[in-house]
N, C-alpha and C positions, 0 to 999 in steps of 0.2 A: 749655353748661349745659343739664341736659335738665329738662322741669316734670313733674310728677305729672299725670294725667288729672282734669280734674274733675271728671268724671263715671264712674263705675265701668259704666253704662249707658250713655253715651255724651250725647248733648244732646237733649232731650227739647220736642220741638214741641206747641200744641196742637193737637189731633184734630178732622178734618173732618167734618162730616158732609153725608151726600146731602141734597139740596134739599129744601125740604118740597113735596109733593106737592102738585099744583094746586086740588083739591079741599080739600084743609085750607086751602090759604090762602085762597081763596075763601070758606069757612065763617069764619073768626074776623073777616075784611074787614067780611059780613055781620053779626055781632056786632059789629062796632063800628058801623057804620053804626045799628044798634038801636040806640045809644046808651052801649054798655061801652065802658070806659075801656082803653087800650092797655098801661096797667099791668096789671089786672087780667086780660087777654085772655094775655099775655105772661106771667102767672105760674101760670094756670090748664092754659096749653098747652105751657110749659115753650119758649116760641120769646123771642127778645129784643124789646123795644119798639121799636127801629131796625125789624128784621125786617117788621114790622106797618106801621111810615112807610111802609117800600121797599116794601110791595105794595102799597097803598092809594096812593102814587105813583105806582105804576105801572099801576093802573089807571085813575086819574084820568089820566094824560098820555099815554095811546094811546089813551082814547077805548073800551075794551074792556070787555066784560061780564069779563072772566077772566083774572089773571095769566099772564105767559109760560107756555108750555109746555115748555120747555129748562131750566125751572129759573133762569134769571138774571135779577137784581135792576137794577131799574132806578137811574139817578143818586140819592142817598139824600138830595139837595137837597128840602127840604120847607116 
C-alpha cells in the first residue's frame, strides 16, 4: 500500500537564525539592568525573554563584562 505525501513541499522545519550579535546583547542586558522588564526588552527587540535569561546568565556566571563571543548560550538554568 503506497500513502500520498503530506506534504506537496515536503516537511517544513523552523528557520534558524544567526546569533545575536555581542554588542546587542550586551545593550538590551544594559536595559535591563536600568530597570526594563524582559518582556518588554523582548518585544521591543523582537529577541525571546529566554534569550535575555540566557545572556544575563551568562554573564552573571563567567564573571564577564560581555556575552560569548561564538555566539553560544549558556545553561538556561535561572
Amino acid at each position: 500500500m503506497e500513502f500520498p505525501p503530506l506534504c506537496e513541499k515536503g516537511p517544513t522545519m523552523p528557520k534558524s537564525r544567526p546569533p545575536y550579535p555581542p554588542e546587542f546583547r550586551e545593550r538590551v542586558i544594559e536595559l535591563l539592568k536600568a530597570g526594563r522588564s524582559g518582556k518588554s526588552l523582548a518585544r521591543e527587540f523582537g529577541c525571546t525573554e529566554q534569550s535575555i535569561r540566557n545572556w544575563k546568565e551568562q554573564l552573571e556566571g563567567s564573571g564577564s563584562s560581555a556575552p560569548s563571543r561564538n555566539g553560544e548560550l549558556s545553561d538556561p538554568r535561572i
